[in-house]
N, C-alpha and C positions, 0 to 999 in steps of 0.2 A: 486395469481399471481405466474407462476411456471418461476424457471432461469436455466432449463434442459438445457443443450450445450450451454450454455452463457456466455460469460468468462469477466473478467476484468483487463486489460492489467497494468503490473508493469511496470515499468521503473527504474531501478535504476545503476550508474555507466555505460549506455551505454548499458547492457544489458535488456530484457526483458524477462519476465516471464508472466504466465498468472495463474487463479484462477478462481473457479467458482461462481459465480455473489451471490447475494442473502448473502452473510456472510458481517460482521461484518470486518471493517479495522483492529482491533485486530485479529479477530481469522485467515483471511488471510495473516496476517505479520507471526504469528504463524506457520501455514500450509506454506508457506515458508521457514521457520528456521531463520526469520530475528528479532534479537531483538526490541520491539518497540521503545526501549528508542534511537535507534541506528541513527533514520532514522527520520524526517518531512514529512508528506505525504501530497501533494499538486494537487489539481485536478481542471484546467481550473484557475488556478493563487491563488485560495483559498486554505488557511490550512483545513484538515478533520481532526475530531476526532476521538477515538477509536473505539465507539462504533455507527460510521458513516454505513449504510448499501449501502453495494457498488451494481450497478447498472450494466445490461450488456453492455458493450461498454464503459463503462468507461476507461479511462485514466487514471494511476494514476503515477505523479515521485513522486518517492522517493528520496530525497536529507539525504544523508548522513551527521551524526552529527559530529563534531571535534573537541574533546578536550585534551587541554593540560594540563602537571601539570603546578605548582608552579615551579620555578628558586631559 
């Protein structure tokens, strides 16, 4: 199966980005500059995993992590 000019759509903070289909949610978070540990990536209401292989036409939000220190 070849994913020549097949992208799969980020979503994160409003903005969008795309990527080429066939990689690994890891190595696309990578090829972005987004740390993984930064981000949840949820696709059609489900959590994916890292080593999830992303699909053309996919959707993917990314929801941003938030933490705080100690008081």
């Amino acid at each position: 199966m070849t994913f020549e000019n097949q992208t799969v759509k980020f979503i994160l903070r409003g903005k969008t980005c795309e990527v080429k289909a066939g990689m690994t949610l890891l190595d696309s978070l990578k090829k972005l500059d987004i740390l993984p540990e930064s981000v949840i990536a949820v696709r059609q209401g489900e959590l994916i995993l890292e080593d999830e292989i992303l699909k053309p036409g996919e959707v993917i939000q990314l929801v941003a992590v938030i933490s705080g220190g100690a008081r």
